[in-house]
C-alpha positions in Angstrom: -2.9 -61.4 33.6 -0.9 -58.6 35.8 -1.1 -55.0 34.9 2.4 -54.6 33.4 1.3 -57.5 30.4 -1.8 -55.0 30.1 0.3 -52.2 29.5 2.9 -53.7 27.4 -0.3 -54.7 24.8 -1.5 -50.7 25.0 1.8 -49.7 23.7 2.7 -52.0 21.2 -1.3 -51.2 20.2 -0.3 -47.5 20.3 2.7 -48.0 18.4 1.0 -50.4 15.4 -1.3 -47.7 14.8 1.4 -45.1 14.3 1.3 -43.6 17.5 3.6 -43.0 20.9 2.5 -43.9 24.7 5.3 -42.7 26.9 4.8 -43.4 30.2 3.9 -40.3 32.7 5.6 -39.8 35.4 4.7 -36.9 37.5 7.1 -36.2 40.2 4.8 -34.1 43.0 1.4 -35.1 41.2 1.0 -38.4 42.9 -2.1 -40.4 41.1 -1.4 -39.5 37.5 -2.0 -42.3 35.2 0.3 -44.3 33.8 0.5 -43.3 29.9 -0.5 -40.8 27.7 -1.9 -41.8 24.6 -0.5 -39.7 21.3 -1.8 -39.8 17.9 -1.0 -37.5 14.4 -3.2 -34.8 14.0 -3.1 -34.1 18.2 -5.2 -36.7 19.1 -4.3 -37.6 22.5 -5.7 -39.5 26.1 -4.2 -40.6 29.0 -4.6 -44.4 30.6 -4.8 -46.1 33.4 -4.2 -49.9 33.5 -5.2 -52.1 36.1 -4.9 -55.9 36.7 -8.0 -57.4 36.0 -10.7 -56.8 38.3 -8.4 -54.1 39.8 -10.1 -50.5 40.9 -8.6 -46.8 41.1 -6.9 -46.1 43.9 -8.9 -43.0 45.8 -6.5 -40.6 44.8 -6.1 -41.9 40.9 -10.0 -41.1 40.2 -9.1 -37.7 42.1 -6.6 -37.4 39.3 -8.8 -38.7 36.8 -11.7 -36.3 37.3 -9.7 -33.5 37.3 -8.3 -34.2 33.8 -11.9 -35.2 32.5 -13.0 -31.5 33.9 -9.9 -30.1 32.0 -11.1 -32.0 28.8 -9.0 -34.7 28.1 -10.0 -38.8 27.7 -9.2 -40.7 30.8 -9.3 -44.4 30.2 -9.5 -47.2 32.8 -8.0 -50.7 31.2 -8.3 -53.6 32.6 -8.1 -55.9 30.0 -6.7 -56.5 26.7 -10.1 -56.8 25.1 -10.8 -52.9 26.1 -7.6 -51.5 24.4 -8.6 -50.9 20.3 -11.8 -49.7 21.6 -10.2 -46.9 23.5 -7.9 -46.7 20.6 -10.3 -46.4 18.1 -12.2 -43.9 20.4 -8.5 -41.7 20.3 -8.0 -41.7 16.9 -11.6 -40.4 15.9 -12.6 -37.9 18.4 
């Protein structure tokens, strides 16, 4: 499975449940990941999909760090199986 059929199930996931998942697109902020994750009531995260098997890039888990220090959810996907977890995870936190 490539990362772009991965990403196409989080937001039709996202989007089932009510919710939007606009991809991020950060021009100077190289590493950001690729969608944020919005929910009613403010609930929000930001994710990071990946091929199967597939790992951060050095500069990605910079990125994610720093938004974990800031307080936000940063999750890693690499397969379909790992998206209503997340999502569940979203929606009651």
């Amino acid at each position: 499975m490539r990362e772009k059929q991965i990403e196409a199930k989080l937001v039709s996931a996202v989007e089932q449940r009510g919710g939007l998942c606009p991809k991020w697109v950060s021009p100077g902020l190289d590493g950001v990941p690729d969608r944020v994750i919005l929910f009613p009531a403010g609930h929000m995260a930001f994710a990071e999909t990946k091929a199967p098997g597939r790992h951060l890039r050095p500069l990605q888990a910079v990125r994610k760090t720093q938004l974990e220090r800031l307080g936000y959810r940063v999750y890693v996907i690499d397969s379909p199986d790992q998206i209503e977890g997340a999502l569940n995870a979203v929606q009651t936190s």
